[in-house]
C-alpha positions in Angstrom: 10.7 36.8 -89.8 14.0 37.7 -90.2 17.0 35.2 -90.3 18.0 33.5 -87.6 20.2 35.8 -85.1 23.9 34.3 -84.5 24.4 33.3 -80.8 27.4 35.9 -81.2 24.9 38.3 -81.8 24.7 38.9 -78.2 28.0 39.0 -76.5 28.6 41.9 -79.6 25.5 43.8 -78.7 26.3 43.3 -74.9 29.7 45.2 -75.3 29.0 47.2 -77.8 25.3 47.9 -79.7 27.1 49.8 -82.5 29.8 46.9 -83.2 26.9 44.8 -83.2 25.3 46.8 -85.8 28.3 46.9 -88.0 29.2 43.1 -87.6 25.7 41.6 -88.3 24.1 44.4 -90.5 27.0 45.5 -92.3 28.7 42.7 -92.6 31.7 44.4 -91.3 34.6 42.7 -89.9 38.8 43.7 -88.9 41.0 41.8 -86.8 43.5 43.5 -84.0 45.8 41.2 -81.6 43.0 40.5 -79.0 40.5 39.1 -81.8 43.7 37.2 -83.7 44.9 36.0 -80.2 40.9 34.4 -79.9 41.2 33.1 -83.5 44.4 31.2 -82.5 42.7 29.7 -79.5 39.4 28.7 -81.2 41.8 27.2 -84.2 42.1 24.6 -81.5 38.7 24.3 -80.2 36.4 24.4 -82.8 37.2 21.6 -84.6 34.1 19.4 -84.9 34.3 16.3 -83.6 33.4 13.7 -79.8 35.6 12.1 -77.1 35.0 10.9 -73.9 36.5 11.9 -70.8 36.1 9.5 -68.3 31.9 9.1 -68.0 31.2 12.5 -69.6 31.7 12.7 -73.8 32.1 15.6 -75.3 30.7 17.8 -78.2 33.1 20.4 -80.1 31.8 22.8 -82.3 28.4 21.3 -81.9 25.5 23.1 -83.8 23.0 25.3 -81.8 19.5 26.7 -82.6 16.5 27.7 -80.8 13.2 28.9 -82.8 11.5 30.1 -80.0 14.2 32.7 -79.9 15.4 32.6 -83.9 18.5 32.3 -82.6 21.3 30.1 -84.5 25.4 29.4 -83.9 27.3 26.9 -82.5 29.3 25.9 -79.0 32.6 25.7 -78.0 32.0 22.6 -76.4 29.2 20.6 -74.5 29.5 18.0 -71.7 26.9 15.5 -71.7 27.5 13.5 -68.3 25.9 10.1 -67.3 23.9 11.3 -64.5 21.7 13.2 -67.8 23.6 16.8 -66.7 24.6 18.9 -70.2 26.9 22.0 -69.5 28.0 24.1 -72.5 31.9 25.4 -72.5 33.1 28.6 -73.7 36.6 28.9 -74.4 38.0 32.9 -73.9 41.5 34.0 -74.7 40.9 36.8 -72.2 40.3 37.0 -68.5 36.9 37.9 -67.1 35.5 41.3 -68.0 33.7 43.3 -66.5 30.1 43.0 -68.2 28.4 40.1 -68.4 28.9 39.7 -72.3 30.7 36.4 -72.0 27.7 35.6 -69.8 25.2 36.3 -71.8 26.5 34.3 -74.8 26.7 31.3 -73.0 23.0 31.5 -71.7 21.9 31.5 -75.0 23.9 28.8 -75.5 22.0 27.1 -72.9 18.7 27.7 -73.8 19.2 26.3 -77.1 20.1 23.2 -75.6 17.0 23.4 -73.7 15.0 23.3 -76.6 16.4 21.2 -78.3 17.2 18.0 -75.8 14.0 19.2 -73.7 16.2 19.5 -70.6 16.9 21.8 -67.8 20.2 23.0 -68.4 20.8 25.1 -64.8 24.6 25.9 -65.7 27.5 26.1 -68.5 31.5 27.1 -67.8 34.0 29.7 -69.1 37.3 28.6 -69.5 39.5 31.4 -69.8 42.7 30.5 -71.3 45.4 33.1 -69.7 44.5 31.6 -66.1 44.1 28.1 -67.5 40.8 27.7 -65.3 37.0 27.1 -65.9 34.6 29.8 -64.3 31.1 28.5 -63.1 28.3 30.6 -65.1 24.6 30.0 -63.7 21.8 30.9 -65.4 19.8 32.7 -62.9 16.3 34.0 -64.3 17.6 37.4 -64.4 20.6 36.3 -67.1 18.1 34.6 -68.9 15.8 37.4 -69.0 18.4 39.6 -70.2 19.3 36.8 -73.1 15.5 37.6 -74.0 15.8 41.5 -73.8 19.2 41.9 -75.7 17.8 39.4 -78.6 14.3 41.5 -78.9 16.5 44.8 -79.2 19.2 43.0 -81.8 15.8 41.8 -84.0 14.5 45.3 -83.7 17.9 46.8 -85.2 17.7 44.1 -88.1 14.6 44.9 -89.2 14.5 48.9 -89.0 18.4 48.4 -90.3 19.5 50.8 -88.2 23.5 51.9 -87.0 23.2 52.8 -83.1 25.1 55.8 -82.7 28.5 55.6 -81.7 29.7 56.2 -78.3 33.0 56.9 -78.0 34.3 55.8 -74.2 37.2 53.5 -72.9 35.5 50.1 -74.3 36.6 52.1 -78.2 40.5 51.2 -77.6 40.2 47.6 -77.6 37.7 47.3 -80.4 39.0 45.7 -83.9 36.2 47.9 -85.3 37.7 51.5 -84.0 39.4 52.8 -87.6 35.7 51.4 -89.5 33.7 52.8 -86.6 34.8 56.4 -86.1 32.9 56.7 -82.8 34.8 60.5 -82.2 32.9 61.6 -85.2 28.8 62.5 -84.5 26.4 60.6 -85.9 26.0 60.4 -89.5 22.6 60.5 -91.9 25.0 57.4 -93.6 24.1 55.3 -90.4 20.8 54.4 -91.8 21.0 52.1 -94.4 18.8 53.2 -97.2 18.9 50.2 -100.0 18.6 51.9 -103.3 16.0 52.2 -105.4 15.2 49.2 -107.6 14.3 51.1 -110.5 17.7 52.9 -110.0 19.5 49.6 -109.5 18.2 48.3 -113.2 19.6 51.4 -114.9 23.4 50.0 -114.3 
């Protein structure tokens, strides 16, 4: 089995399969002002730590994991209310998009903390920070089927280590990854990863 897939994973692969590829096979990263402008917010966020807020406590930066799913990461934030309700909370620097990315990334979210508090969790929140407001996200069994889909399709491109091809359209402008990327070029033999041989290797 390969090792655990980051709950990020997902809202990468959703936009983009190729900036998936490049984050969590390559290990390939760049910042631009709408990632540095998410860094700033989740400077805030992420600290680990509890507090209550009036009956409901609260979880920052709280450790996820699901094996069912080999899927690993960690939330934002989760509510745990009295009346036995848990509701994980993204927190966006952006407004909504269009896809369902940010979706997506919270349903996985969710079904980690299904398995591991062996609860129903029906619902999480978005809180996108330039309308100061939290956005209701259920998870219908379509979004969870799609959570399924898009985390069979990220395993399949770990294992065969694979670069999708690029696809150069209007999502390209606002990727960090556009200068690494090169999606105007075609598709290169270079985007599958051939490890070298070991025998080759020992000669250095």
């Amino acid at each position: 089995m390969i090792d655990p897939i980051a709950i990020s994973a997902l809202q990468h692969w959703s936009y983009c399969p190729r900036q998936a590829a490049l984050i969590h096979l390559d290990d390939v990263w760049s910042d631009n002002p709408f990632t540095m402008r998410g860094n700033i917010l989740h400077e805030r966020v992420d600290q680990p730590g509890s507090d209550l807020r009036g009956d409901i406590r609260v979880e920052r930066a709280l450790p996820l994991f699901s094996r069912r799913l080999n899927l690993s990461g960690r939330a934002d934030a989760v509510e745990f209310h009295q009346d036995g309700r848990i509701v994980p909370v993204e927190y966006k620097s952006g407004r909504r998009k269009a896809r369902a990315a940010d979706d997506l990334q919270l349903c996985a979210q969710a079904l980690c903390l299904e398995e591991m508090f062996g609860c129903s969790v029906p619902e999480g929140a978005i809180f996108h920070a330039p309308d100061r407001r939290r956005r209701p996200v259920v998870f219908t069994a379509a979004l969870r089927a799609t959570v399924g889909r898009t985390v069979a399709d990220i395993a399949a491109m770990l294992a065969s280590r694979t670069l999708p091809p690029p696809v150069y359209d209007a999502r390209c402008k606002d990727c960090s990854l556009l200068h690494l990327c090169l999606p105007e070029l075609p598709a290169r033999p270079a985007d599958l990863f051939t490890p070298a041989p070991e025998a080759a290797c020992a000669s250095f």
